[in-house]
Backbone as CSV, one residue per row, in Angstrom:
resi,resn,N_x,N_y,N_z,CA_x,CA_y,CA_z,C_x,C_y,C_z
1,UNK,-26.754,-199.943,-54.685,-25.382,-200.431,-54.735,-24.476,-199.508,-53.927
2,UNK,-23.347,-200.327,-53.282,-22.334,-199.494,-52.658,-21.414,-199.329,-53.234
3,UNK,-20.503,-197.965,-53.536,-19.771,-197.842,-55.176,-18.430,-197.258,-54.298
4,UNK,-17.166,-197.890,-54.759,-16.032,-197.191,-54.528,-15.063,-196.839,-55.268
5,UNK,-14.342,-195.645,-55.330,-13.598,-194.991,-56.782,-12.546,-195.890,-55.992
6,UNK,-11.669,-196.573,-56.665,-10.446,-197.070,-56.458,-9.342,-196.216,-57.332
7,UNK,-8.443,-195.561,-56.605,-7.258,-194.347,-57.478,-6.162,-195.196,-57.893
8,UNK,-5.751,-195.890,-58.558,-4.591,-196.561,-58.706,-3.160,-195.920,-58.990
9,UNK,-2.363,-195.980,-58.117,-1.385,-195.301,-58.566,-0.909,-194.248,-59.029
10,UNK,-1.456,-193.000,-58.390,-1.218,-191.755,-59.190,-0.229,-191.305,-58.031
11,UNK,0.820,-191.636,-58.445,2.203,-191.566,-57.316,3.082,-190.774,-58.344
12,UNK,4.180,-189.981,-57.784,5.176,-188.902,-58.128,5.784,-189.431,-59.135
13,UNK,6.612,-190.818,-59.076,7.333,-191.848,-59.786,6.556,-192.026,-61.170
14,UNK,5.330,-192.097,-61.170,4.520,-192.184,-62.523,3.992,-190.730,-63.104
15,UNK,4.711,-189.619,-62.753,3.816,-188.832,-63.006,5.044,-187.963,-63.789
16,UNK,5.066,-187.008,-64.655,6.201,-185.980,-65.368,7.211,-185.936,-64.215
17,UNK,8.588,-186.013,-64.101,9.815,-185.916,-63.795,10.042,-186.816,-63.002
18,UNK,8.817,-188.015,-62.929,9.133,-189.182,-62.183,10.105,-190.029,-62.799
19,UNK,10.686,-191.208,-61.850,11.343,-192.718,-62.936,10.894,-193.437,-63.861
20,UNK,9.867,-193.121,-63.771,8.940,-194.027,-64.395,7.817,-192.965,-65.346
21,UNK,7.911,-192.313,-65.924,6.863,-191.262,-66.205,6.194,-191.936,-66.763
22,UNK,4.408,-191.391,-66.659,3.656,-191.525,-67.534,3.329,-190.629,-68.285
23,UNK,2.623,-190.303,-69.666,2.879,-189.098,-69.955,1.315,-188.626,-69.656
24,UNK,1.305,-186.841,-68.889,-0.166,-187.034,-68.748,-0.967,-187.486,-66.898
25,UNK,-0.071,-188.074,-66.608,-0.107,-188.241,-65.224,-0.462,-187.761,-64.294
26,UNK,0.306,-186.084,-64.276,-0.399,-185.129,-63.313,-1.435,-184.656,-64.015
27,UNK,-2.137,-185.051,-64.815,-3.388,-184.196,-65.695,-4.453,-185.172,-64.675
28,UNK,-3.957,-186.503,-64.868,-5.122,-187.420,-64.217,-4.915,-186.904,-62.835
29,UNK,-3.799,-187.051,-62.085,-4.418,-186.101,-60.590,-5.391,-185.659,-60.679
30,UNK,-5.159,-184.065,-61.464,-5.873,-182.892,-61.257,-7.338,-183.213,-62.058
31,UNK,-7.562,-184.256,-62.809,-8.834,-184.658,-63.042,-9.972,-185.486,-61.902
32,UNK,-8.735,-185.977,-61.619,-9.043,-187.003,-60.546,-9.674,-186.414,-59.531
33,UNK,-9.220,-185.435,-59.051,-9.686,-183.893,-57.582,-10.524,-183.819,-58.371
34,UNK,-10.812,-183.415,-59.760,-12.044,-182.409,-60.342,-13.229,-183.371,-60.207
35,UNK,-13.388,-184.742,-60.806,-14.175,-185.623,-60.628,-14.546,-185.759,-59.525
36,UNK,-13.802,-185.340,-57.941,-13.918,-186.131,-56.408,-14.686,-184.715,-56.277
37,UNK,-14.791,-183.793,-56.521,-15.175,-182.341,-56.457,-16.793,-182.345,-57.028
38,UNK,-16.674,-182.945,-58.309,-17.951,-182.580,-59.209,-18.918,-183.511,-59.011
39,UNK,-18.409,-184.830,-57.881,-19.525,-185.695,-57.655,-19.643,-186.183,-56.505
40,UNK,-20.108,-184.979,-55.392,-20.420,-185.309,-54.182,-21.075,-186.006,-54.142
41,UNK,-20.905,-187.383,-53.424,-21.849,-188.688,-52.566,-21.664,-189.891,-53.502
42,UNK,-20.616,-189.484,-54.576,-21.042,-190.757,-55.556,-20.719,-191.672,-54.850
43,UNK,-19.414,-191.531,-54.586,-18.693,-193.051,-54.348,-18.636,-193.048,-51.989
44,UNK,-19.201,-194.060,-52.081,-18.838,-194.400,-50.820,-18.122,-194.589,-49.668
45,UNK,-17.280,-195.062,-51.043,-15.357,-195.367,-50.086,-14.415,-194.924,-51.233
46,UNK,-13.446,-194.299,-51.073,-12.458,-193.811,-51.674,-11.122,-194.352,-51.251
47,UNK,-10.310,-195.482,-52.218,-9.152,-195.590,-51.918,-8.585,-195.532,-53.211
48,UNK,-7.078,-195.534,-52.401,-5.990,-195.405,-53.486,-4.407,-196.772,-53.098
49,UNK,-4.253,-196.776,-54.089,-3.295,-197.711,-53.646,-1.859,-197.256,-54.398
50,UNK,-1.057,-197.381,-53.998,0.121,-197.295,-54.348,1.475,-198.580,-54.001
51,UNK,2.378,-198.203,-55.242,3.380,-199.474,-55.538,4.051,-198.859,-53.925
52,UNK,4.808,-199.279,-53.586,5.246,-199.488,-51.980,6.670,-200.326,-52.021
53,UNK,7.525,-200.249,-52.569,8.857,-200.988,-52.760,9.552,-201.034,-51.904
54,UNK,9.909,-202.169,-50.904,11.369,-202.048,-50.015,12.242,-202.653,-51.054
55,UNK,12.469,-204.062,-51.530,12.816,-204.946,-52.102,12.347,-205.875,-53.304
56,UNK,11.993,-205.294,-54.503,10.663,-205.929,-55.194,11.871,-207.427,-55.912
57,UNK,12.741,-207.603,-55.673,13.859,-208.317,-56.646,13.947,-208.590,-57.666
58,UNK,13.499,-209.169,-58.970,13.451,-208.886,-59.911,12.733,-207.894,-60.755
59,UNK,11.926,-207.217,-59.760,10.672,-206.682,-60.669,11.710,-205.240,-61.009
60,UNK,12.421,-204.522,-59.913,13.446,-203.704,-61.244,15.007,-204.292,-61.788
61,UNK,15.071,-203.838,-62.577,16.667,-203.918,-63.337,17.774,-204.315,-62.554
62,UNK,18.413,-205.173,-63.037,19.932,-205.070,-62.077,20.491,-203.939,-62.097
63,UNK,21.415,-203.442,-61.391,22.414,-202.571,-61.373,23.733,-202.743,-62.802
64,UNK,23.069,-201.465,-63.522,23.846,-201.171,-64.459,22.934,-201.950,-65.609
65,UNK,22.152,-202.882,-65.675,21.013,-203.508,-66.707,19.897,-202.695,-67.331
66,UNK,19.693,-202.416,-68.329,18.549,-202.172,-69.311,17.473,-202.528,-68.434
67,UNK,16.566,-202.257,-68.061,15.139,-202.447,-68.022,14.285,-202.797,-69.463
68,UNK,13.591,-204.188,-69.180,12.798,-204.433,-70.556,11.332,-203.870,-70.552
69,UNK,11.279,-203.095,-69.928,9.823,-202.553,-69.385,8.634,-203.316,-69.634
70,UNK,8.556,-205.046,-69.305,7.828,-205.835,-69.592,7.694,-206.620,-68.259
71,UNK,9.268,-207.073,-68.040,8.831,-207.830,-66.824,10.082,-207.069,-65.436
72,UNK,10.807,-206.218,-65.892,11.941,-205.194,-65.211,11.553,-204.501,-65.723
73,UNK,11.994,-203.223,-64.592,11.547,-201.789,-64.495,12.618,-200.981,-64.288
74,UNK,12.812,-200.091,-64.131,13.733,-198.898,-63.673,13.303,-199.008,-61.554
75,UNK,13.939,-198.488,-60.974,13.292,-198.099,-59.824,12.723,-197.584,-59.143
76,UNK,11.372,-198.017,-59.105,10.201,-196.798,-58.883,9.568,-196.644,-57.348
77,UNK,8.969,-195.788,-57.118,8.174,-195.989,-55.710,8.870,-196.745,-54.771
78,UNK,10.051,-196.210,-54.949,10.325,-196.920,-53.429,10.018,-196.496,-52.124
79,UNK,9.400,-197.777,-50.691,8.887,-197.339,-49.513,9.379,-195.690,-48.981
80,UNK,8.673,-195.275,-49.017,9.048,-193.923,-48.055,9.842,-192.874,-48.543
81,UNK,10.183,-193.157,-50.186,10.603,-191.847,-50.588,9.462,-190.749,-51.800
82,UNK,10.258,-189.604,-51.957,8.938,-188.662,-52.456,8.194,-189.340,-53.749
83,UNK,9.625,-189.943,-54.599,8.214,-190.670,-55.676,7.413,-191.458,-55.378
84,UNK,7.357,-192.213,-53.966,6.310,-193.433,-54.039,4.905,-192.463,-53.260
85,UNK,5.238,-191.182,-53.260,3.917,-190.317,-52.520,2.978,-190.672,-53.694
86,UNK,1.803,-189.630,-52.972,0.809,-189.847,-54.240,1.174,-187.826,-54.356
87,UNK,0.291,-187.784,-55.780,1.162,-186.946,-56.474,0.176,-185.520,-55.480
88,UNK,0.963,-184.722,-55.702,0.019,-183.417,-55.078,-0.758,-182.824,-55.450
89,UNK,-0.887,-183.024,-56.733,-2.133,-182.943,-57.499,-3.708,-183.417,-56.775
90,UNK,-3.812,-184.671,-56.812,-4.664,-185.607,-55.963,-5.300,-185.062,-54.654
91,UNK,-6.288,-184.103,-54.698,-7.205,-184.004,-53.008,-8.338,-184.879,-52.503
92,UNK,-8.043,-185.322,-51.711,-8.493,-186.744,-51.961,-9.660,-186.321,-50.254
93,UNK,-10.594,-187.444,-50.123,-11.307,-187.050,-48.944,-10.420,-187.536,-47.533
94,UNK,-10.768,-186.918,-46.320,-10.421,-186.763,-45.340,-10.000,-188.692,-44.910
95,UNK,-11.230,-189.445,-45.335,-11.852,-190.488,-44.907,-11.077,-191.999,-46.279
96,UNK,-10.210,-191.190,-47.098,-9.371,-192.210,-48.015,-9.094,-193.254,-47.268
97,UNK,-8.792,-194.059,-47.798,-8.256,-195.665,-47.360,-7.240,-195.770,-48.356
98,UNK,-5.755,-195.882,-47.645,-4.434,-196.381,-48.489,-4.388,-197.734,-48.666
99,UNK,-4.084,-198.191,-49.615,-3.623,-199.684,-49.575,-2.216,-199.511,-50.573
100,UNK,-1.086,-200.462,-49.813,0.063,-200.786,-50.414,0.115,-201.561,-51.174
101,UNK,0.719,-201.678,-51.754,1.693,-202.889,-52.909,2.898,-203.176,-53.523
102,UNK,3.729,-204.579,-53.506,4.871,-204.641,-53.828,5.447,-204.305,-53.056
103,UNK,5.861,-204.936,-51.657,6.884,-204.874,-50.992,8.009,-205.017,-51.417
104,UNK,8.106,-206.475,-51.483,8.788,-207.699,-51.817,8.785,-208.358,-52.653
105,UNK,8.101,-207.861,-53.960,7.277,-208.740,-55.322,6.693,-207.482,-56.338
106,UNK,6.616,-207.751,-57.822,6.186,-207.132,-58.360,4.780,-207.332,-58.429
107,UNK,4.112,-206.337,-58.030,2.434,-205.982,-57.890,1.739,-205.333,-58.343
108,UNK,1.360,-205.610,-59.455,0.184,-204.514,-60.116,-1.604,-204.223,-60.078
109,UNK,-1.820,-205.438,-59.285,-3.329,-205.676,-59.392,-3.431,-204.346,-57.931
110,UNK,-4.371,-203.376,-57.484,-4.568,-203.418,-56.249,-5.066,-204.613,-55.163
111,UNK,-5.386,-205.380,-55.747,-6.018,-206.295,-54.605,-4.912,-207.007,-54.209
112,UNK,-3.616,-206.757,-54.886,-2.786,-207.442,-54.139,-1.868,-206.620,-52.922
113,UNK,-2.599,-205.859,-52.864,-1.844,-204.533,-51.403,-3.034,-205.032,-50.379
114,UNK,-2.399,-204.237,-49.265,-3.205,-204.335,-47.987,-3.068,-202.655,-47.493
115,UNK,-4.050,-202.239,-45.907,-3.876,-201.345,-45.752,-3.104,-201.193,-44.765
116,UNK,-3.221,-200.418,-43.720,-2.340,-200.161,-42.665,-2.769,-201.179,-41.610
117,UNK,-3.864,-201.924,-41.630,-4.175,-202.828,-40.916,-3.711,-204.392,-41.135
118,UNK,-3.507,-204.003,-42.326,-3.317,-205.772,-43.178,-4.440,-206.523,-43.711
119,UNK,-5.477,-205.240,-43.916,-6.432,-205.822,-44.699,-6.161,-205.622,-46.176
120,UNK,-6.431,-206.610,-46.724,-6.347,-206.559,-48.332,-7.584,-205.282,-48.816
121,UNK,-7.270,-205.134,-50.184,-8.213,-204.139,-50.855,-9.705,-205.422,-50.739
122,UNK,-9.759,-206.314,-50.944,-11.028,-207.174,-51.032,-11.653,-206.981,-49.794
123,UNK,-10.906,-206.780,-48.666,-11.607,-207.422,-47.334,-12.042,-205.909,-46.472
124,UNK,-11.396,-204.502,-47.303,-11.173,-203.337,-47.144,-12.801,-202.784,-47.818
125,UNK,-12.548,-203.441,-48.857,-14.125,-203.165,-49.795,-15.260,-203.713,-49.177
126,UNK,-15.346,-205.264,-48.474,-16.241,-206.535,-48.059,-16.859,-205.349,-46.933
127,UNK,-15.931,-204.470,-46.271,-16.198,-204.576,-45.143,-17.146,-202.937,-44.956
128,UNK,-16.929,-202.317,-46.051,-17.258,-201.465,-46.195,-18.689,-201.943,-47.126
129,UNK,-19.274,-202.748,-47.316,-20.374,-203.075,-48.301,-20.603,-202.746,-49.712
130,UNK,-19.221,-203.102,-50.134,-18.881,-202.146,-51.419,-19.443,-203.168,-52.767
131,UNK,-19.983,-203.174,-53.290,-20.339,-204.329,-54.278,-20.251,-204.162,-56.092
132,UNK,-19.860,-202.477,-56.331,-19.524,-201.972,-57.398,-18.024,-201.205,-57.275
133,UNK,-17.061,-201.010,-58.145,-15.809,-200.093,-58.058,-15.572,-199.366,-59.263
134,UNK,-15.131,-198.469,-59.272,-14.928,-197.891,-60.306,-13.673,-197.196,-60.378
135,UNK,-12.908,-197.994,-60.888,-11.374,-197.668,-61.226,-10.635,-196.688,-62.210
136,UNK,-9.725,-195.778,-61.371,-9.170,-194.893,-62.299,-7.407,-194.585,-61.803
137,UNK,-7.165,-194.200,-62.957,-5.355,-193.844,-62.187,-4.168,-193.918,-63.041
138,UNK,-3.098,-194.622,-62.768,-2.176,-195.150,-63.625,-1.540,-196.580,-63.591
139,UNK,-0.996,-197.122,-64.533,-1.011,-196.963,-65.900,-2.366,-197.663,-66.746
140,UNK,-3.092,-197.201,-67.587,-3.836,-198.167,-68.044,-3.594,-199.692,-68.289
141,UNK,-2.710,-199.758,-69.615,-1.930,-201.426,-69.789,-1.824,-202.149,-68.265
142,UNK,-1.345,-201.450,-67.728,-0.640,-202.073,-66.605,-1.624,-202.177,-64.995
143,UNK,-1.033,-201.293,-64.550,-2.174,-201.238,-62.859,-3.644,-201.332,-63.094
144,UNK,-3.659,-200.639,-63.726,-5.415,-200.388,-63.818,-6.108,-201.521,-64.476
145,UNK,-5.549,-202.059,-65.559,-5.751,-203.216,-66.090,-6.076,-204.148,-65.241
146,UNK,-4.879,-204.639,-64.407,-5.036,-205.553,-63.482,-6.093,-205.397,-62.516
147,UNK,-6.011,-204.253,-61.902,-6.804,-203.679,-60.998,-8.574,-204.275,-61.232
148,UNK,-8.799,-203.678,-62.204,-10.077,-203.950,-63.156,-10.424,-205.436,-63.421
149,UNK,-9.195,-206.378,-63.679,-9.567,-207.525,-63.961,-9.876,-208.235,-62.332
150,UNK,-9.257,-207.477,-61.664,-9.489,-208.493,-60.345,-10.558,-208.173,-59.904
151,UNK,-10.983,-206.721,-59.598,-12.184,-206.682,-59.275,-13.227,-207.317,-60.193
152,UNK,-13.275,-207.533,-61.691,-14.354,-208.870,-61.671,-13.950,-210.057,-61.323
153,UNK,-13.358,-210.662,-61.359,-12.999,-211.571,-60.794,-13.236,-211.911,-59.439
154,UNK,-13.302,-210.957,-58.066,-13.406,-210.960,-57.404,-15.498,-210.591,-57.213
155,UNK,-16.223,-210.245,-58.336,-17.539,-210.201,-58.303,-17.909,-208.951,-57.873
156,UNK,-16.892,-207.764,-58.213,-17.869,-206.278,-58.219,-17.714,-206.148,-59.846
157,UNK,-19.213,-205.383,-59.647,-19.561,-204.928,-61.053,-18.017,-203.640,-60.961
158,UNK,-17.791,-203.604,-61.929,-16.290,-203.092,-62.463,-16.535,-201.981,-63.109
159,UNK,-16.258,-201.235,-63.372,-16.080,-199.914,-64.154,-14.363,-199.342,-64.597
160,UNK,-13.866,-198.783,-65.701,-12.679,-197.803,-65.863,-13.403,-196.896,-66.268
161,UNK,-12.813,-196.215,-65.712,-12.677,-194.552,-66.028,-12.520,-193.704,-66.816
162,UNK,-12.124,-194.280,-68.249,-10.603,-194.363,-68.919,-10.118,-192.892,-69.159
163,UNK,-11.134,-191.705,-69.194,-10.575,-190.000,-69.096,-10.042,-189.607,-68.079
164,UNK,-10.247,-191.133,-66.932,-9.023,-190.236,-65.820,-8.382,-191.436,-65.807
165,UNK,-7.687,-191.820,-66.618,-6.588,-192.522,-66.947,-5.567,-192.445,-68.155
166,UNK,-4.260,-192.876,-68.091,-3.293,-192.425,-68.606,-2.172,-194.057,-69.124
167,UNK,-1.694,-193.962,-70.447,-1.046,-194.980,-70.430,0.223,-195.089,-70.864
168,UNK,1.111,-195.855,-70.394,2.770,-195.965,-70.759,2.393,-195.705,-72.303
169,UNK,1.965,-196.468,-72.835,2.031,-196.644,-74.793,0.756,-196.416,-74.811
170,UNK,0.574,-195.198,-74.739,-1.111,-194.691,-75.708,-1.283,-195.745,-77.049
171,UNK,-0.488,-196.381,-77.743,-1.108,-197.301,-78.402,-1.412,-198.749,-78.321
172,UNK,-1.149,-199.166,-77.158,-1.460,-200.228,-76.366,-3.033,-199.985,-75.686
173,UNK,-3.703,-198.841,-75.790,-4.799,-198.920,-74.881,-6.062,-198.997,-75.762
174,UNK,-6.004,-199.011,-76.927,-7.313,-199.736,-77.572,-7.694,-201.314,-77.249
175,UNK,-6.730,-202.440,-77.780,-6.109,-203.703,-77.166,-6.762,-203.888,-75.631
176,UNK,-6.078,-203.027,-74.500,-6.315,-202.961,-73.233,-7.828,-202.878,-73.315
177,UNK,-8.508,-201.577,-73.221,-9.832,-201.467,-73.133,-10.639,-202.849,-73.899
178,UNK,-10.621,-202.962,-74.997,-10.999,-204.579,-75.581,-11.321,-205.789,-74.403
179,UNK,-9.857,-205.825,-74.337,-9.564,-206.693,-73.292,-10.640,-206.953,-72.135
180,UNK,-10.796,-205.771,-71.348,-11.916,-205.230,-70.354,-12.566,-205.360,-70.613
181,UNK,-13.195,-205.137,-71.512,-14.688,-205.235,-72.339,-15.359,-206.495,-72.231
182,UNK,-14.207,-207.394,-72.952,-14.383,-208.852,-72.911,-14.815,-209.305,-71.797
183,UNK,-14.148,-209.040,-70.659,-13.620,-209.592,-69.425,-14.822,-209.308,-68.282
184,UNK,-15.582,-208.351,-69.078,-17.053,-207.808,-67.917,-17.077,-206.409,-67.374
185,UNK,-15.437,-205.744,-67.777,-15.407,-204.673,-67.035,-16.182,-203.162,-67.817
186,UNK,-16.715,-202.323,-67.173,-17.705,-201.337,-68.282,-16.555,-200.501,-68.554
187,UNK,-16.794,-200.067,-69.655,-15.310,-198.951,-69.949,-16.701,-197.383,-70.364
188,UNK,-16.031,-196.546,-69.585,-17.031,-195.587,-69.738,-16.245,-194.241,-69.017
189,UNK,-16.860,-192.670,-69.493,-15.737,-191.609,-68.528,-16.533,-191.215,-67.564
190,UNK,-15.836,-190.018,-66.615,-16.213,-189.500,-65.918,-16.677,-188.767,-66.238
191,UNK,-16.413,-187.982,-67.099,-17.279,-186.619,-67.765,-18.763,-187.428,-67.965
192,UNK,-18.873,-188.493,-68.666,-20.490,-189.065,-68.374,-21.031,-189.693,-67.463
193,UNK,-20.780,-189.373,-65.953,-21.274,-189.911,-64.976,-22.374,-188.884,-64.569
């Protein structure tokens, strides 16, 4: 099998003193390097994707509005400023593949970004002979979730990570993992790879 770690979102904005914090965030970075460190050759292709905001329109808050942190957000990752980096934590290989998301729309799955070419994460993976992924990053509930569901959906054997992952409501992620479970995706850590 051809296996690729997919990083979801471990951007400044989600991480301690971001807009959006997750709590725990920069821990998954620096797990994230330790895992890319402790398992030379695992993974094949290494990407990461990040939220990418010029204009998402509803997906954050109006001006001066509450965010319901369900379907509005606060303003996160926007294009080209320091929170939408990925966090500095994260040493990632020479040979990473970025893929964006949420220009213009709220986007949480990675497969709904492309890279610098305008290839989608699917056609980014196809092309690379990738036929397993194994997903890790932020937020569980949220990115990674999606992330995970598309890649079965899309027909790679699926994996989370879930020790190098992190979630808005740590009590939302029993539910979540379930969910996955159901759905085909393996829920398993890195420490047991």
């Amino acid at each position: 099998m051809t296996r690729a770690l997919v990083i979801v979102d471990v951007q400044n904005d989600f991480c301690e003193g971001g807009s959006l914090a997750v709590a725990g965030g920069a821990a998954v970075a620096g797990a994230i390097s330790e895992a890319l460190a402790a398992n030379p050759g695992r993974w094949d292709l290494v990407v990461t994707t990040q939220d990418w905001h010029v204009d998402p329109g509803a997906h954050f808050a109006a001006a001066g509005a509450d965010p319901d942190f369900t379907d509005t957000w606060p303003a996160h990752c926007v294009a080209g400023t320091k929170g939408a980096a990925l966090h500095p934590a994260l040493r990632l290989p020479a040979d990473v593949v970025s893929v964006r998301k949420g220009e213009h729309e709220a986007a949480y799955s990675g497969f709904e970004g492309h890279d610098p070419a305008g290839r989608s994460l699917d056609e980014v993976l196809r092309a690379s002979g990738v036929d397993e992924i194994e997903v890790a990053g932020l937020a569980t509930s949220y990115c990674d979730r999606a992330t995970a569901l598309d890649g079965v959906a899309n027909g790679y054997a699926t994996t989370l990570l879930f020790d190098l992952c992190a979630d808005v409501d740590p009590a939302a992620t029993p539910a979540t993992l379930a969910e996955l479970e159901r759905s085909g995706v393996r829920i398993t850590r890195a420490a047991d790879l």
